[in-house]
Structure formats: C-alpha cells, structure tokens
TISE-710449 format. One record per residue (C-alpha): residue in three letters; x, y negated, z. Coordinates in nm, 4 decimals, padded with zeros to 6 digits. Each point is the difference from the previous one (the first is absolute). Last residue first. Example, Ala and Ser with C-alpha at 12.3 -4.5 7.8 and 13.67 -1.06 7.14 Angstrom:
REM TISE-710449
+------+----------+----------+----------+
: ronu :     east :    north :       up :
+------+----------+----------+----------+
:  ser :  01.3670 :  00.1060 :  00.7140 :
:  ala : -00.1370 :  00.3440 :  00.0660 :
+------+----------+----------+----------+
This chain:
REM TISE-710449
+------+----------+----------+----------+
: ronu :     east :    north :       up :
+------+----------+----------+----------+
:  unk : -01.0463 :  01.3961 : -00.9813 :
:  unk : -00.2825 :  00.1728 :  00.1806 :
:  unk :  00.0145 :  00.3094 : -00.1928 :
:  unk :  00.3055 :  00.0816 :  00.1546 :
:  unk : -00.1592 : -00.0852 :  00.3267 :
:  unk : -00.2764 :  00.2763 : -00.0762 :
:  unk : -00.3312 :  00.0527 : -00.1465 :
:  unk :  00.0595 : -00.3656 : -00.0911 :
:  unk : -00.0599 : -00.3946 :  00.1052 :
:  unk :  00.2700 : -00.2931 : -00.0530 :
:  unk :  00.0008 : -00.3143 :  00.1932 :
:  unk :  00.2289 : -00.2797 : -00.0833 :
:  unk :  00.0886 : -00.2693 :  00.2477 :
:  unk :  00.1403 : -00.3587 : -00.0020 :
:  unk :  00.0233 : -00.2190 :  00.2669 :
:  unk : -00.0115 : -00.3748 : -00.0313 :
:  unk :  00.2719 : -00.2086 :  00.0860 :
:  unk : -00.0067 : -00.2512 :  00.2712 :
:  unk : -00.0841 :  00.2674 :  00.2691 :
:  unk : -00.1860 : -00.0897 :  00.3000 :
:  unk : -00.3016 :  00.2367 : -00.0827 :
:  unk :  00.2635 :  00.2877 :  00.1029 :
:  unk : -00.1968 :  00.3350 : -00.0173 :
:  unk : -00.2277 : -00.2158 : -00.2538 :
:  unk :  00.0691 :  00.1711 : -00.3362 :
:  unk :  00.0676 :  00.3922 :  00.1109 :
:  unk : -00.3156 : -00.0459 :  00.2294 :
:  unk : -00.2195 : -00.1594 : -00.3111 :
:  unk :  00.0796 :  00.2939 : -00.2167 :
:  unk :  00.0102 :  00.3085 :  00.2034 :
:  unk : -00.3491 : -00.1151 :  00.1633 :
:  unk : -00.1466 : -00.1022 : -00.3899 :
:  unk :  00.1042 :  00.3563 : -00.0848 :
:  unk : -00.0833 :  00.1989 :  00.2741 :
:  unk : -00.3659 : -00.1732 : -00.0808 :
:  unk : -00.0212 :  00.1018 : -00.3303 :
:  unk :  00.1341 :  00.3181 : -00.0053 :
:  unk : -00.2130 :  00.1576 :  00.3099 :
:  unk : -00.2557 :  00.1901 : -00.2302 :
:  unk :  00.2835 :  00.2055 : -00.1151 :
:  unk :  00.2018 :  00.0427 :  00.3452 :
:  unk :  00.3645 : -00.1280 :  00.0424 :
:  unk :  00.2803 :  00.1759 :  00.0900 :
:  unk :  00.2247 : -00.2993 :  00.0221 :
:  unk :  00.4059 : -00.0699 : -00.0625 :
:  unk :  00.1337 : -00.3409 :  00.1040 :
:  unk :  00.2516 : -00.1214 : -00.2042 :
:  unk :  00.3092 : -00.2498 :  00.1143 :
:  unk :  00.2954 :  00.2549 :  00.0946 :
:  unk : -00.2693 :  00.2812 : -00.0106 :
:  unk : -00.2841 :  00.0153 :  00.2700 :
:  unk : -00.2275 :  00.2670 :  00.0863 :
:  unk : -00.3515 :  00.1357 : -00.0091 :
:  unk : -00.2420 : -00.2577 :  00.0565 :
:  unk : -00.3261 :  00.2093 :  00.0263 :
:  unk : -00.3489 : -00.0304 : -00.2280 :
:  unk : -00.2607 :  00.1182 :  00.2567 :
:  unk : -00.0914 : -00.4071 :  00.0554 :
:  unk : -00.2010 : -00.0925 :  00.3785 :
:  unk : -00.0092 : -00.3538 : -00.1323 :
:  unk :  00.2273 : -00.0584 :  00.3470 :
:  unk :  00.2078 :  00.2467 : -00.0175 :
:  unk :  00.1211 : -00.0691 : -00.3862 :
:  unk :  00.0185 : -00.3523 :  00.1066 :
:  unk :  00.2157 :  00.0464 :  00.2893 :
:  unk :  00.2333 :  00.2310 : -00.2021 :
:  unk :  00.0233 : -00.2546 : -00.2597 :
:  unk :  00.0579 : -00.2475 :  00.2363 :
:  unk :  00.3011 :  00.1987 :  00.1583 :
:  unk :  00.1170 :  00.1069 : -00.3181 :
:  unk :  00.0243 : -00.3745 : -00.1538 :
:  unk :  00.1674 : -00.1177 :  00.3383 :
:  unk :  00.2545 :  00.2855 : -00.1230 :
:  unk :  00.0365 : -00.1039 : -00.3439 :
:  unk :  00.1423 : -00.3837 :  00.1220 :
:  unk :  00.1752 :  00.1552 :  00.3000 :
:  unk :  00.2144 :  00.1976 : -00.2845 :
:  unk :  00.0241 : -00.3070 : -00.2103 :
:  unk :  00.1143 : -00.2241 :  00.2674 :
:  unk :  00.2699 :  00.2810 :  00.0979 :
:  unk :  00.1145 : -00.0172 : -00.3351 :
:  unk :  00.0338 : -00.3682 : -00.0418 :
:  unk :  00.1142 : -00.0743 :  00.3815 :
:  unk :  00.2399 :  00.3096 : -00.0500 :
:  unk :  00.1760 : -00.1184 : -00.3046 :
:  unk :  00.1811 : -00.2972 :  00.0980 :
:  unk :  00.0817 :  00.1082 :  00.3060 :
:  unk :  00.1379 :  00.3530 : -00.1427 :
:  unk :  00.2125 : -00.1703 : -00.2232 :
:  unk :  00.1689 : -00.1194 :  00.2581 :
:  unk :  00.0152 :  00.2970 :  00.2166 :
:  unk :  00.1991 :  00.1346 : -00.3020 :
:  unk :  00.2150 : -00.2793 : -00.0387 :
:  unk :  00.0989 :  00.0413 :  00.3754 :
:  unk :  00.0883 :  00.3517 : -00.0257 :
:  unk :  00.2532 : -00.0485 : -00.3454 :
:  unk :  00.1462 : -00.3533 :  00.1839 :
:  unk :  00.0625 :  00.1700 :  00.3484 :
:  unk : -00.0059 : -00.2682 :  00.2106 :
:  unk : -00.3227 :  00.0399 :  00.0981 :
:  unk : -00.2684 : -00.2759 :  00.0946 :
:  unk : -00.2775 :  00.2077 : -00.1911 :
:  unk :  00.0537 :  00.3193 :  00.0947 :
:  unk : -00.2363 :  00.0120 :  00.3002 :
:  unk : -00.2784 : -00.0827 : -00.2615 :
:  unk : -00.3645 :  00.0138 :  00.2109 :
:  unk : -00.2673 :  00.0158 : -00.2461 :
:  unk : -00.3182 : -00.1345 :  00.1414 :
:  unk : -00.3871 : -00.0443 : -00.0898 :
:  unk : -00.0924 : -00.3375 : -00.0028 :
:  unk : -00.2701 :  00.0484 : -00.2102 :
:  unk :  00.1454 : -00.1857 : -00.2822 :
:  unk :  00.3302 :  00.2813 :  00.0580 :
:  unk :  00.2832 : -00.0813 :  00.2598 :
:  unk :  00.3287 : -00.0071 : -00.0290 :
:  unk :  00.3013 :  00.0391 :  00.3267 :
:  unk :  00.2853 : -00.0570 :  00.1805 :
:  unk : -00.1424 : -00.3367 :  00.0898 :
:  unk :  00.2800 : -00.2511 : -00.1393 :
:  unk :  00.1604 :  00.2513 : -00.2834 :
:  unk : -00.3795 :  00.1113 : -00.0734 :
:  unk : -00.0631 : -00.3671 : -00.0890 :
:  unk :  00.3215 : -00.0999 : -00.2029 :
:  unk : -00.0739 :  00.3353 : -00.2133 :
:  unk : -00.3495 : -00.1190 : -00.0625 :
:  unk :  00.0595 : -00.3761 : -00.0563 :
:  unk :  00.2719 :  00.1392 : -00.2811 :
:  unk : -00.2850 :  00.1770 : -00.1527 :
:  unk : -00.2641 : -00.2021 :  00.0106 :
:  unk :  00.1706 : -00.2928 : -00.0896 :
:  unk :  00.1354 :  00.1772 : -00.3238 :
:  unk : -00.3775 :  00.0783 : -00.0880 :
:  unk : -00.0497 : -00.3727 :  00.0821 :
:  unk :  00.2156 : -00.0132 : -00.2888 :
:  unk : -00.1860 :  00.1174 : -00.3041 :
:  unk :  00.1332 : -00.1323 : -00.3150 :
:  unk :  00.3304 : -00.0731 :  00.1298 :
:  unk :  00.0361 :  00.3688 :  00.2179 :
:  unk : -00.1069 :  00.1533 : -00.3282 :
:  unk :  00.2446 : -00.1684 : -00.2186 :
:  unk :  00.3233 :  00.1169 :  00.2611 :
:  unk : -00.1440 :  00.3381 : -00.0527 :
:  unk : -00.0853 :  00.0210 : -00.3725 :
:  unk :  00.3540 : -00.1799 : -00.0549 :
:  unk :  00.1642 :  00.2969 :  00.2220 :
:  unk : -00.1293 :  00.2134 : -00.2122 :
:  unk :  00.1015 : -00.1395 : -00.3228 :
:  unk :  00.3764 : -00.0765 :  00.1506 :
:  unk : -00.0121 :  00.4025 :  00.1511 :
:  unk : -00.0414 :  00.1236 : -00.3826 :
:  unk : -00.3613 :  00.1954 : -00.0605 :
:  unk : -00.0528 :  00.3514 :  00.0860 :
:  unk : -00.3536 : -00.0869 :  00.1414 :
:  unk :  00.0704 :  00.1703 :  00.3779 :
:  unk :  00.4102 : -00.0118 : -00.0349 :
:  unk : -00.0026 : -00.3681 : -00.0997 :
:  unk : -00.2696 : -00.0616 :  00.2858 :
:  unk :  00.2001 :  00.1312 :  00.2858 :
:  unk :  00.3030 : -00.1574 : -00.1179 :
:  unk : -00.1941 : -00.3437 : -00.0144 :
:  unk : -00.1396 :  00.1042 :  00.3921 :
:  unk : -00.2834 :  00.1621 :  00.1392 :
:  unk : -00.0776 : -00.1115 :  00.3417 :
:  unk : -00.2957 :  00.2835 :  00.0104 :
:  unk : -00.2661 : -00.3044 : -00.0207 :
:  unk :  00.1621 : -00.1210 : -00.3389 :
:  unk : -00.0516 :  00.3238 : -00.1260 :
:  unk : -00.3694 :  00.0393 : -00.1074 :
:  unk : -00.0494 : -00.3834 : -00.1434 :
:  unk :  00.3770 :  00.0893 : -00.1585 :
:  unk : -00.1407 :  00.3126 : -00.1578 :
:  unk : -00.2732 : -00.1558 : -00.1647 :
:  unk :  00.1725 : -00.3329 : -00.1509 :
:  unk :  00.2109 :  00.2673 : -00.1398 :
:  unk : -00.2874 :  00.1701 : -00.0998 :
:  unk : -00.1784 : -00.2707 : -00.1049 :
:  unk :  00.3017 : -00.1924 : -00.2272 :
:  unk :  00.0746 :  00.3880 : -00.1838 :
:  unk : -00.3997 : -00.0161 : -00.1291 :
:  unk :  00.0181 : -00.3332 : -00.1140 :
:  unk : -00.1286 : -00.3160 :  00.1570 :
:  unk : -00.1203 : -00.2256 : -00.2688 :
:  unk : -00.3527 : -00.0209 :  00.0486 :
:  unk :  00.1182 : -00.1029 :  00.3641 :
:  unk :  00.1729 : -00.3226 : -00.1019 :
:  unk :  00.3895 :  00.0088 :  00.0461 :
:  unk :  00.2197 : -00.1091 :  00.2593 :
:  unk :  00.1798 :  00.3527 :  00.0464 :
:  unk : -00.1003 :  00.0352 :  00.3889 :
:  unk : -00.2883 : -00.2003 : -00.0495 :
:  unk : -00.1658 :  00.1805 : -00.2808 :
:  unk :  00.1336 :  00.3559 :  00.2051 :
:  unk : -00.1745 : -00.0822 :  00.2834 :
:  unk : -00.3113 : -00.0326 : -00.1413 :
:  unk :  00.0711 :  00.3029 : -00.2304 :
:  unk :  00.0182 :  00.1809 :  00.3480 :
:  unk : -00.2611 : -00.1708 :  00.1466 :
:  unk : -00.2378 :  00.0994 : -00.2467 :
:  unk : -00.2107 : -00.2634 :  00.0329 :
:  unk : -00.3786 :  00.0067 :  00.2012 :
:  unk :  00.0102 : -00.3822 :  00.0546 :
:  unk :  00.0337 :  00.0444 :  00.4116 :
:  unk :  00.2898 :  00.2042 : -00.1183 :
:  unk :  00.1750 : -00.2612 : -00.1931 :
:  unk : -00.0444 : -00.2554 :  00.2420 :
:  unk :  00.1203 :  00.2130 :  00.2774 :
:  unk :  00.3326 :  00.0174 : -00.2079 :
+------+----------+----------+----------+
C-alpha cells in the first residue's frame, strides 16, 4: 500500500487489483468502490455484515473482500490487533506525535462497550495523527505569514482544508507557504502527502 502511493496510484483501484487479483487496467468501476469503502471502513471495525449492508452485496462476497484484504495486506491486520492489545496493557493510544487517547473502556466486560473502545484504538492514532499532522502545518504557516510580514490571513480550518483570505499581489507566495507546509508538517512520513489548492472570490469558488 505505501508502494502504491509513493507511485502516485489510485489507492483505491490499487487496492482493489489486489483485493480481486486482477491487473489494475482491469479494475472495474464496482471492484474500486468496494475496494473504496473497505480502505474507509476497515478502521471503524467494520465487519462482513457491515459491508453487505454498505454495497448491497451478499454477506459471503463481503466477507471474501474482508478476509482477502487482511491476506493481501496484513501488516494492516498487525496494526490493528497490536493496537487493541496495546491500549488493553496501557489504558491508552497515542498519535505519531505521541499525543494520547486514554480508553477506560477498553478492558470491559461489556462486549457492545468494549468493541467500541476498540475500534476507537485503532482509529484514534490515524485520526489524531492527521489532525496533529494539519495543525503543525497551521503553526508554520502562521509563523511564516508573520515572519514575511504577509496581509493575506489564515482564516479557518475544515476537517482537512485550511481556508485563506489572501491578498492579490500575495498569491504566489501564500501559495508556495500553503503548499510546502501542508507537504512537510511530518517530513518522517513514508508516503507522500498530497494536496490540492483551489483559489476563488469565495470558498465555493475554491473547489
């Protein structure tokens, strides 16, 4: 999988090629978007019922995708289970910057409440990584902005856009800022980081 996105593939197709053990030219539209929605799920716990319901396919056909996906990638598997057995010895996650989740859940005997912190220790360290991940980026942007002495202003942030009122004659620059922050918040990273930027009268325009 970190192959595939240091090569620029669509991960979901990606996926979906070794999922269904086929060659990418031949991944058809229904193989990526289940391929899609497991890559999105399988973080959340989701299970074969889960994914019947979600692609309105039988339970055996989702439950194949599953069990495939945990072959074909299995240090995703590790990650998960090495998670859960983590936070159940510490009582708690933490995110690449070592930023912590505490679980008090997670040793319960109640199957429904301990599932649920479960899922949570898989998830957080990805999420939570992500969120520290765009806020280093706001910090040096900030600095950046102060320090160049810009009028352009970093408005807000949504989910994983950042919003700017950004002066004419300042394009250029915000631009190459916004750019190289959002790539090298976490220089650390295996995989390389992606970003769009879109400019408009307004956000709307934006996108």
């Amino acid at each position: 999988m970190i192959e595939a996105f240091q090569q620029g593939l669509d991960i979901h197709a990606a996926t979906a090629a070794k999922v269904y053990n086929v060659y990418l030219e031949e991944v058809t539209s229904d193989m990526r978007r289940n391929a899609k929605m497991v890559n999105f799920g399988i973080i959340y716990g989701i299970s074969a019922f889960g994914l019947s319901e979600r692609l309105n396919i039988p339970r055996k056909e989702a439950a194949a995708i599953i069990e495939n996906y945990f072959q074909k990638y299995p240090g995703i598997k590790t990650y998960m289970d090495d998670s859960i057995e983590l936070a159940k010895e510490k009582g708690y996650v933490e995110t690449i910057m070592g930023r912590r989740r505490y679980l008090r859940d997670i040793n319960s005997s109640n199957h429904t409440v301990r599932g649920f912190a479960e899922r949570n220790a898989i998830n957080a360290p990805i999420q939570g990584s992500a969120a520290d991940m765009i806020k280093i980026a706001m910090i040096n942007i900030h600095n950046d902005f102060k320090t160049q002495n810009l009028k352009s202003k970093m408005l807000l942030q949504v989910h994983d856009e950042l919003v700017f009122d950004v002066w004419h004659e300042e394009m250029d620059v915000v631009k190459h800022i916004v750019s190289h922050r959002m790539k090298t918040a976490m220089p650390t990273m295996k995989v390389p980081m992606e970003i769009g930027l879109g400019t408009g009268h307004n956000w709307l325009e934006a996108h």
